[in-house]
N, C-alpha and C positions, 0 to 999 in steps of 0.2 A: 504494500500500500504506500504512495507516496507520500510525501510529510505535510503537503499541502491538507489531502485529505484525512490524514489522521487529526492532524489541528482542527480541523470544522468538526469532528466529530468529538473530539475531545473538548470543546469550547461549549458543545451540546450537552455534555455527559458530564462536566464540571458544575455545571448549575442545578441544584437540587430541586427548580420548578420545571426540569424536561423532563418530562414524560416516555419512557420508551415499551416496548411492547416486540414480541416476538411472534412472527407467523410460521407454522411448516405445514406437509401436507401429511395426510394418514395415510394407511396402506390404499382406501381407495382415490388419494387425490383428491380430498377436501381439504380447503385452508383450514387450520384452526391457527387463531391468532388469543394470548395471553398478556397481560403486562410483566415487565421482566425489571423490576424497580432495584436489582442489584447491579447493572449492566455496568460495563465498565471495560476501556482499552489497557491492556498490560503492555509490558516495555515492548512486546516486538510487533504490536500494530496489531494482534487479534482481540475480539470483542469477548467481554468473559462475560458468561450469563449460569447464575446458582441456581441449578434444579434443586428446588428443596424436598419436593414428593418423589419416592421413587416409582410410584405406579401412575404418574400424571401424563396424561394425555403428550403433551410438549415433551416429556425424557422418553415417553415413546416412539415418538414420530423425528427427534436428533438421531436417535438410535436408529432406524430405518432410514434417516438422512444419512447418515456416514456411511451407512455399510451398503448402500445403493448410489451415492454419490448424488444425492438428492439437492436442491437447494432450498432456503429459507430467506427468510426478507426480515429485516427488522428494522423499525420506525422511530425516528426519534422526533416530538414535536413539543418545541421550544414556548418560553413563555411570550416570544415576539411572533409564534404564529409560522416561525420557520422549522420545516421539516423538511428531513432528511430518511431517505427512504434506502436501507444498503442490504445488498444481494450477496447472501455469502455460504458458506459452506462449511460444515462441523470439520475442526481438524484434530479434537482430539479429547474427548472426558475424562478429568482426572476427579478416582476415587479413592484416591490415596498417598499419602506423602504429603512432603512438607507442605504445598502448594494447597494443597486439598485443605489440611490444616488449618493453615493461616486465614482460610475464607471462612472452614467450619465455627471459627471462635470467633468471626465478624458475627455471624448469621446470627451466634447466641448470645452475644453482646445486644443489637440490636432487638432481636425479637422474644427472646427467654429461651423456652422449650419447643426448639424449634430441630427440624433433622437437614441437612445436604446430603443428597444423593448423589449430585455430579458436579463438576464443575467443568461447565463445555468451555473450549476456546472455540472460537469461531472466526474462520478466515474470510475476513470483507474482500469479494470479487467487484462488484462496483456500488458507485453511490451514487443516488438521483436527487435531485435537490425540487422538491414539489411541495414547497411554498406557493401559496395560492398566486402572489402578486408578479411571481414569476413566470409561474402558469397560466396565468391572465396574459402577459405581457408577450411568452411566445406563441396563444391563439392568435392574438392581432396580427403579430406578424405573417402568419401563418393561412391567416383568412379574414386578414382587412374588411372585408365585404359582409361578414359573416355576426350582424348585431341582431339582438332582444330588440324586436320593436319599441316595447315598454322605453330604452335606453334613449330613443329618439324622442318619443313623447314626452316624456318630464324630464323638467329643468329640474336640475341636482340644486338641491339647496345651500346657501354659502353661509358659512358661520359668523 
């Protein structure tokens, strides 16, 4: 992952009012999408996300991610309305060892009597940036011609 895009993502995942959230698919190819409020980038650029249930729908369907080479998407959306949408891929559960460790005694710091199942790293393949204003701004370009009637008829009003 470049350094560019780890810094947006890590500018995202530094502020305690972003919101992030995990989508993968099940064995038949439904999304199921979850919040993932421990999310976090480690030193070498992958996304760490703490399965805390081990029979949870999401540590099932990473589990059929990796071992089918599946992808998963995960959202991150900011308290300024900016999101960031990255496509990545399970590169490895650690359920044991130091690493494993060090996250199990956050979980229990934080939450009391609480369990970690897994701790996935997850290798970010790309990032889409689908904040609405931006996504606004390449329709236009895109199809200039293409308005809400409504948008014609009323005058916006000025503050």
């Amino acid at each position: 992952m470049s350094t560019e895009l780890r810094q947006q993502i890590n500018k995202l995942l530094s502020n305690p009012a972003t919101t992030a959230s995990i989508a993968t698919l099940n064995e038949d190819g439904v999304p199921w999408s979850v919040p993932s409020p421990f999310l976090r980038l480690d030193e070498q650029g992958r996304l760490v996300h703490l399965e805390l249930l081990e029979t949870s729908t999401t540590h099932r369907n990473l589990l059929r991610s990796i071992w089918f080479e599946q992808p998963l998407s995960i959202t991150l959306t900011g308290q300024d309305y900016r999101v960031l949408v990255i496509t990545a891929r399970p590169y490895k559960a650690l359920i044991s060892g130091p690493v494993f460790s060090s996250y199990y005694s956050e979980v229990g710091a934080r939450l009391g009597d609480a369990d970690l199942a897994a701790v996935w790293l997850l290798e970010p393949q790309q990032l889409r940036d689908e904040t609405y204003l931006l996504r606004k701004a390449r329709e236009e370009e895109l199809h200039p011609f293409h308005l809400h009637l409504d948008r014609l008829a009323v005058t916006p009003v000025k503050p």
